[in-house]
C-alpha positions in Angstrom: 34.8 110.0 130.4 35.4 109.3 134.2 31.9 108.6 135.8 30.9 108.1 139.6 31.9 105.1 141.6 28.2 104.8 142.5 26.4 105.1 139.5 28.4 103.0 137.1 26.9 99.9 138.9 23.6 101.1 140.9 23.0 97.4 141.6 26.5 96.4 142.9 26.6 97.2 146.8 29.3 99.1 147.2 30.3 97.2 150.5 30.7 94.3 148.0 28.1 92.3 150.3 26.7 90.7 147.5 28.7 87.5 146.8 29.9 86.5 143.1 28.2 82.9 144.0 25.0 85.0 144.5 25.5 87.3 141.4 23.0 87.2 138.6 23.7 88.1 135.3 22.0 88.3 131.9 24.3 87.1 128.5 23.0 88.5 125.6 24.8 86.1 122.0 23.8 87.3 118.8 19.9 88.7 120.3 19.3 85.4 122.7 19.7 85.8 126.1 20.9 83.5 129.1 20.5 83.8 132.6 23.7 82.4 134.5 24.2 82.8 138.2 28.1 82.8 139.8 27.9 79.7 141.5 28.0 77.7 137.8 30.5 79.4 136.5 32.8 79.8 139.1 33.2 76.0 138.4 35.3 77.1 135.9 37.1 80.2 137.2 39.2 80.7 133.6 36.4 80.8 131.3 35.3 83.9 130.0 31.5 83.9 131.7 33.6 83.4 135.1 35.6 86.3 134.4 32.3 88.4 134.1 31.0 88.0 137.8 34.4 89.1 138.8 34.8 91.9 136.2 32.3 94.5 137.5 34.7 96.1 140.1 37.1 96.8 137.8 35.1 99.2 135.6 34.1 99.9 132.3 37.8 99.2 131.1 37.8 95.8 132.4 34.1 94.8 131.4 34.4 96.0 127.4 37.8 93.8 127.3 36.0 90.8 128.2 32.4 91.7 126.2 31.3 93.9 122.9 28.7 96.0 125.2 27.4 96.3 128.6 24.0 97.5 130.0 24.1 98.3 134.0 21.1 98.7 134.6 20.1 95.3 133.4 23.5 93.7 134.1 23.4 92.6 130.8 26.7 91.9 128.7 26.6 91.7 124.8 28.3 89.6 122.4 28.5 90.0 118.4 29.1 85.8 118.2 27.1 82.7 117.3 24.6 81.7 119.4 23.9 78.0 117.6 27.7 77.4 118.9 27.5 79.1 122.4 24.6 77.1 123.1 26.6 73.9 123.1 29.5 75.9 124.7 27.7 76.5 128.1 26.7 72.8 128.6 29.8 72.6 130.3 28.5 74.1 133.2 25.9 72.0 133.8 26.4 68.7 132.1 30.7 69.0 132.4 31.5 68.2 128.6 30.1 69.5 125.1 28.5 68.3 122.0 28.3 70.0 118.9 25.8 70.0 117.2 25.1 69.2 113.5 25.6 72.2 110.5 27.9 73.9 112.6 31.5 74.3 111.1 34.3 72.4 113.2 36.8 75.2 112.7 34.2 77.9 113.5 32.7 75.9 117.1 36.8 75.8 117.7 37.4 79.2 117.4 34.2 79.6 119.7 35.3 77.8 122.6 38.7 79.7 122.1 36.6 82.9 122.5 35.3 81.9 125.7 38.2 80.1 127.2 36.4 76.8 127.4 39.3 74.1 126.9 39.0 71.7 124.2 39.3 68.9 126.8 35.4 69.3 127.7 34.4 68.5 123.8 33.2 64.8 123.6 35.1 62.2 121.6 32.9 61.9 118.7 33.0 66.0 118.2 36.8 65.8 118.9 37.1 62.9 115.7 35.1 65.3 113.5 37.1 68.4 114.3 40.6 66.4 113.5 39.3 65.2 110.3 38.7 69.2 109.4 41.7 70.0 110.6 43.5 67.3 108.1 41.4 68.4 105.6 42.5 72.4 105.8 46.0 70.7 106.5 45.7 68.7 103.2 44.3 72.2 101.0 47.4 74.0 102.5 49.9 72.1 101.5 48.0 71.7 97.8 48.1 75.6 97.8 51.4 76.1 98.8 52.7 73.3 96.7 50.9 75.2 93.6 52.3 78.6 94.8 55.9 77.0 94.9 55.8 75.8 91.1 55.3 79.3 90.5 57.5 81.2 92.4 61.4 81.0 91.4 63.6 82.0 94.3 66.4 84.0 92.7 69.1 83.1 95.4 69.0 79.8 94.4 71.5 78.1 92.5 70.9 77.4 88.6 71.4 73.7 89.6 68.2 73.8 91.8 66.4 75.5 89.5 67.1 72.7 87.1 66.3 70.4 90.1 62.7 71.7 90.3 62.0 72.1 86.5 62.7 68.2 86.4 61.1 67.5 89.7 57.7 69.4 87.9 58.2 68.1 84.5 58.2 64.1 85.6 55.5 64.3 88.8 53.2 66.9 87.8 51.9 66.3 84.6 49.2 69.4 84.8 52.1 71.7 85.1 52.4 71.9 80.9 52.1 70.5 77.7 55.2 68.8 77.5 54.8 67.6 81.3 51.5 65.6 80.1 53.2 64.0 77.1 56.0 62.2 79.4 53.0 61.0 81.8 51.3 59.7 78.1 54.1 58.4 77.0 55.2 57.0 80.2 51.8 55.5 80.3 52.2 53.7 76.5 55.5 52.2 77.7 54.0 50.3 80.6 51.5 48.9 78.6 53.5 48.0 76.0 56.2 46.6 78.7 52.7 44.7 80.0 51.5 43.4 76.5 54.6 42.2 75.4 55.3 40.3 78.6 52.1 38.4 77.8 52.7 38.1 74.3 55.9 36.6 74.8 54.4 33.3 76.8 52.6 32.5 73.4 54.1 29.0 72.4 53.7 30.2 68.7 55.8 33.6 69.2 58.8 31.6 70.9 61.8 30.6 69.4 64.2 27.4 69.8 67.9 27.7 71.2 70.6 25.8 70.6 70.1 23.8 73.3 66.4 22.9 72.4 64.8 25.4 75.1 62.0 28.0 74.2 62.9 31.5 74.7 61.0 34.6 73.9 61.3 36.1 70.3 64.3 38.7 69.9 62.2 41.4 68.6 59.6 41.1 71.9 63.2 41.2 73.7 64.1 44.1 72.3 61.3 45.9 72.8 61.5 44.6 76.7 64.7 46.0 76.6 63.6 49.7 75.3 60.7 49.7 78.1 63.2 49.0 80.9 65.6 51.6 79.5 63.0 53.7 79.3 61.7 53.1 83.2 65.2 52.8 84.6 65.9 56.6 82.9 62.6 58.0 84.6 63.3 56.5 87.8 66.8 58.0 87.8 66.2 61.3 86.4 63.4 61.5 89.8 65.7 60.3 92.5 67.9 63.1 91.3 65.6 65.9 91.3 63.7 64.3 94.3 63.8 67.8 97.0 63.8 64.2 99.9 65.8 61.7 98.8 65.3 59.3 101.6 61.8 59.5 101.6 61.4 59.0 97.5 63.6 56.4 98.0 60.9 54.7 100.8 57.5 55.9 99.1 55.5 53.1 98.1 55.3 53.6 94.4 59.1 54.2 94.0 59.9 50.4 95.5 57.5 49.2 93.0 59.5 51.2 90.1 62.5 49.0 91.6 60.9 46.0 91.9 59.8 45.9 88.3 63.0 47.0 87.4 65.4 45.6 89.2 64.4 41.7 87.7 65.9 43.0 84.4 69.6 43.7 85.5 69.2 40.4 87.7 68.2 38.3 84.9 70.9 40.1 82.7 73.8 39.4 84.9 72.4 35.9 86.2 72.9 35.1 82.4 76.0 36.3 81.7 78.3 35.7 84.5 76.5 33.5 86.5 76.6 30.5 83.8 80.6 30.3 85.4 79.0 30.3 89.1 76.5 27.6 89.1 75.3 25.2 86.7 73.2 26.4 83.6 69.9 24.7 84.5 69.9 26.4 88.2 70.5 30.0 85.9 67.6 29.2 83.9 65.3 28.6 86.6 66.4 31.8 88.5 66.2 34.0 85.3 62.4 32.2 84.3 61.7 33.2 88.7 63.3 36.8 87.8 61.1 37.1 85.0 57.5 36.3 87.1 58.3 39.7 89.0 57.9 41.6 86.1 54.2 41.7 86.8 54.7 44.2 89.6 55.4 46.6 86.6 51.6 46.8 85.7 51.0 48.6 89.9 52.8 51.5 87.8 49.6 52.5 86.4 48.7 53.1 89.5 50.8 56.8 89.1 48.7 57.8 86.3 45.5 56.6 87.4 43.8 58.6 90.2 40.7 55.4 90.2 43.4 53.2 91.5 45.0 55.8 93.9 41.5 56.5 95.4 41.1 52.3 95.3 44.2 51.6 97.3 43.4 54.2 99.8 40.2 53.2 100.1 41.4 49.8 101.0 44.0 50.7 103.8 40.6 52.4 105.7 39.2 49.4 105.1 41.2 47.2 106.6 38.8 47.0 110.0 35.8 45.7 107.8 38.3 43.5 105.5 39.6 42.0 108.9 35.9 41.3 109.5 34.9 39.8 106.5 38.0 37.1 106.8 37.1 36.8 110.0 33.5 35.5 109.2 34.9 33.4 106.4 37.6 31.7 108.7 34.8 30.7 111.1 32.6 29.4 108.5 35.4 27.4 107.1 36.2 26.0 110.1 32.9 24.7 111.2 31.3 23.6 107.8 34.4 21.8 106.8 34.4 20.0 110.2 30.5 19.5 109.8 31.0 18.4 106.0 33.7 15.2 107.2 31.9 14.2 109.7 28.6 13.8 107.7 30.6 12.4 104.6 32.2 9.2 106.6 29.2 7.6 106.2 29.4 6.7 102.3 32.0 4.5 100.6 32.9 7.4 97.9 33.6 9.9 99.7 36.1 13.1 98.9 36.7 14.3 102.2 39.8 12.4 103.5 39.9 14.7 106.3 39.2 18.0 107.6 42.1 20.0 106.5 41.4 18.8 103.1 38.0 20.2 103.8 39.2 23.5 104.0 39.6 23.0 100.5 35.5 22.5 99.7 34.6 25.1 102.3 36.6 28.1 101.0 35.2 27.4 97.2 31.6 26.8 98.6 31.3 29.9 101.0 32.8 32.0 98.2 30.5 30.6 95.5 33.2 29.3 93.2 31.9 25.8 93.4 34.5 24.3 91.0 33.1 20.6 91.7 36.6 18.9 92.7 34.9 18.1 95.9 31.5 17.4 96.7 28.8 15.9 98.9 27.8 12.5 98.4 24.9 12.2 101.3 21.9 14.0 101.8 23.1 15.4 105.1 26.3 16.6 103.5 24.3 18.5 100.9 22.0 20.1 103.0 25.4 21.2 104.8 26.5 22.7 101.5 23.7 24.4 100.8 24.1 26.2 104.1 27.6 27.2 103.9 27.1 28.5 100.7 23.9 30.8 102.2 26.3 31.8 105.0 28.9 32.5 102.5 27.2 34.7 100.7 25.3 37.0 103.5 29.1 36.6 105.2 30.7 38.6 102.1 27.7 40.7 101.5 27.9 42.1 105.2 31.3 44.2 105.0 31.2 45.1 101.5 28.7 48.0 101.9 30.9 50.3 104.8 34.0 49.6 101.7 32.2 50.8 98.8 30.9 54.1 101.2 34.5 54.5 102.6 36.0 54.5 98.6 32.8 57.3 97.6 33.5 59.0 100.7 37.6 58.9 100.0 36.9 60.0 96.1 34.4 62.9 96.7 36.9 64.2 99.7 39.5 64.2 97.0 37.4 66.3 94.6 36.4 68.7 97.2 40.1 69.5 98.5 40.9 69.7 95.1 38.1 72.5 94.2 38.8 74.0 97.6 42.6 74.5 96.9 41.9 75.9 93.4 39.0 78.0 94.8 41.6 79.7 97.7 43.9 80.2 94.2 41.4 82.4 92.8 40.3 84.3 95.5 44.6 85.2 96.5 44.6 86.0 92.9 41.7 88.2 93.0 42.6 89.7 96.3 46.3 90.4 94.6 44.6 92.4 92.1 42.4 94.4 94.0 41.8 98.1 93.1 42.7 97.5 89.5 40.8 97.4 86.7 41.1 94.6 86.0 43.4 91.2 87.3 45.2 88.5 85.7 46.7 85.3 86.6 50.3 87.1 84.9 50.3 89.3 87.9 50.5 86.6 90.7 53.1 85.0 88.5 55.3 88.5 88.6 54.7 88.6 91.9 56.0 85.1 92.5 59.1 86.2 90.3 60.1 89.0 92.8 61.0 86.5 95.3 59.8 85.0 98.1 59.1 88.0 100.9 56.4 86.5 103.0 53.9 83.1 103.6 52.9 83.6 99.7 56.3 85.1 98.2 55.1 88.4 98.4 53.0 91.2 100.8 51.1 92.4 97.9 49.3 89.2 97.6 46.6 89.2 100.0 44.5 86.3 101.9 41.3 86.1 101.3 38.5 86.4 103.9 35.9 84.3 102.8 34.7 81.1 104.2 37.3 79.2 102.7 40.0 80.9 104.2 42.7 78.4 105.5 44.7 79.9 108.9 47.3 77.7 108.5 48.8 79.3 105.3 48.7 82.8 107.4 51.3 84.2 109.5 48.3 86.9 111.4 45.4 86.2 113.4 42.0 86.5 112.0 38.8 86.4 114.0 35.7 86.3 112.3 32.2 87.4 113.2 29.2 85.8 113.7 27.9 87.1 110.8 31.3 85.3 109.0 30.9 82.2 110.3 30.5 79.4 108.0 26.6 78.1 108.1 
């Protein structure tokens, strides 16, 4: 409907005398209303409340692309948003940066400031750590979901050699993929503790047998059962390097060097014995094959693939490393200082232990950590009153950065839990949405529509994303704005 020139805005002059510095205008966010005049937000001309003192020569056409409704009379512009998150928002005007505050979803206050063209730039550090961790968190359910969503779907262009690529890939690393999947991981599991036992078994005096040459060696049947554990490793290792999708990066992953390194001393020690008796004499063998066989203890840090405690532990540990730095850091001082204190008041008696203060070390490290095992000790009065204070020291020193560990290992195992719910709960809801005006919906229906082949984000357009609070962009080709009234609370 066209309307008059004159009575669309009755307030505006139509001289345009009145000045967009001067303008007055009335925000209306989810029922609260804000008062902003031009002059603060022409400060920043590309935000969206700038754009509204310039929009109301341009008609109704330019004022409803920039709000949800308009009021002339009152000047008033409406907006179907949160108003928890555009009260933070318009501290940029008069402050110049913006907190968010606390209960309101990073994601959601992000999409906000998108809304109203406020750059992210203006969001204070703190907010900005918060709203990356969020981000690696959706980042981290994604790629669970999609990882789940490829071990269903079976691309029929690909070759039957992939295929059998994956179906090994899926049947050694992801035990919780079947039955047979969660035997290997047992079994895998037996052999490392049997390849652990009998490595300790076989230092047992009693369980050793004499060569020819009068040297112990370990018992042939504990050999032989070594050798069926290594065969054993050295098979699984192989049979994932080959179905590895990323070579290079299996080849570099933690875990995988430990594999090597606990079996790799094996075929050392094997050829060491055999040809390297004609190399070098047969005591220097010996003495490399008994070194060789030390490093078999780096076989037991292969529990740490079937344990998720010991996962979560060594994680835990590299976010640690600022408060484990501290804690050393406290020791090193202490030892320094009550070793030097500890010479110098233990010159005084005839007996003493302390030759000097490098040997010191020595007593201070076993005192500050409460070991005490009594090699070393105080003679003088003043020398035990300086023990008992390093060991006071010692123990507030340790006590200090333990308690920001332990809550960075909770924190690090709950977060775990909670993608993991999160990524099966996103599951459900594609599965339900998949099904939607049926009767009723079955997990055998997103796995046909996996088997058609992969025709879009999730292998197929009848699977739709769900809308819920949960619901992860990044796993989405389209654009989703939600309302106010779907924002997460």
């Amino acid at each position: 409907i066209e309307m008059e020139g004159d009575s669309r805005f009755p307030d505006v002059d139509t001289d345009g005398s009145e000045k967009s510095e001067e303008m007055e205008i009335v925000v209306n966010v989810g029922g609260v209303r804000q008062v902003f005049y031009g002059d603060n937000l022409n400060q920043y001309p590309e935000t969206r409340l700038a754009e509204l003192v310039n929009c109301l020569s341009g008609g109704y056409d330019s004022i409803f692309s920039l709000c949800d409704d308009y009021d002339p009379g009152n000047r008033e512009f409406y907006f179907d948003r949160d108003p928890d998150a555009f009260k933070c928002i318009i501290d940029v005007y008069y402050f110049g940066e913006i907190h968010m505050k606390k209960g309101i979803c990073p994601i959601c206050f992000k999409n906000e400031m998108e809304f109203w063209k406020v750059d992210l730039k203006f969001l204070d550090d703190c907010c900005k750590a918060h709203l990356s961790e969020k981000k690696e968190e959706l980042e981290e359910i994604a790629r669970r979901v999609q990882l789940i969503l490829d071990d269903l779907g079976v691309d029929a262009s690909e070759s039957r050699w992939k295929r059998c690529q994956k179906c090994i890939w899926k049947f050694l690393e992801k035990p919780e993929s079947s039955y047979p999947a969660r035997v290997i991981a047992v079994l895998s599991f037996l052999f490392i503790l049997t390849s652990s036992v009998v490595m300790c078994v076989g230092t047992i005096p009693d369980l050793q047998v004499v060569d020819a040459e009068g040297n112990r060696m370990e018992h042939p049947t504990l050999d032989s059962i070594e050798t069926a554990c290594i065969g054993w490793f050295t098979m699984e290792y192989v049979l994932r390097l080959i179905s590895s999708p990323n070579k290079l990066h299996f080849a570099l992953s933690f875990m995988n060097i430990v594999d090597v390194l606990a079996i790799l001393p094996f075929y050392v020690s094997l050829t060491l014995t055999h040809l390297g008796a004609k190399l070098m004499e047969l005591s220097n063998v010996q003495q490399a094959v008994q070194a060789l066989r030390i490093m078999r203890i780096a076989r037991i840090f292969k529990l740490a693939r079937h344990s998720s405690g010991l996962q979560t532990l060594t994680y835990a540990l590299k976010r640690s490393f600022k408060e484990l730095g501290l804690l050393l850091m406290y020791l090193a001082v202490g030892i320094f200082v009550f070793s030097a204190l500890g010479y110098t008041m233990e010159q005084s008696h005839p007996e003493t232990l302390f030759k000097s203060i490098p040997q010191s070390f020595w007593w201070a490290i076993i005192t500050m950590t409460t070991v005490g095992y009594g090699d070393i000790y105080p003679k003088t009065t003043l020398g035990k009153l300086n023990a008992a204070i390093s060991f006071l020291c010692g123990v507030i020193a340790i006590a200090l950065p333990i308690h920001p560990i332990i809550n960075n290992f909770v924190r690090y195992y709950n977060k775990q839990r909670v993608l993991e719910t999160a990524a099966k709960h996103e599951l459900e809801l594609m599965e339900l949405n998949s099904a939607e005006g049926k009767a009723t919906g079955s997990r055998s229906e997103l796995e046909d529509l996996s088997r058609e082949g992969k025709e879009g984000p999730f292998y197929s357009s009848r699977i739709k994303v769900s809308h819920s609070d949960t619901f992860i962009h990044l796993l989405s080709e389209e654009k989703h704005y939600r309302t106010r009234l779907q924002s997460c609370k």
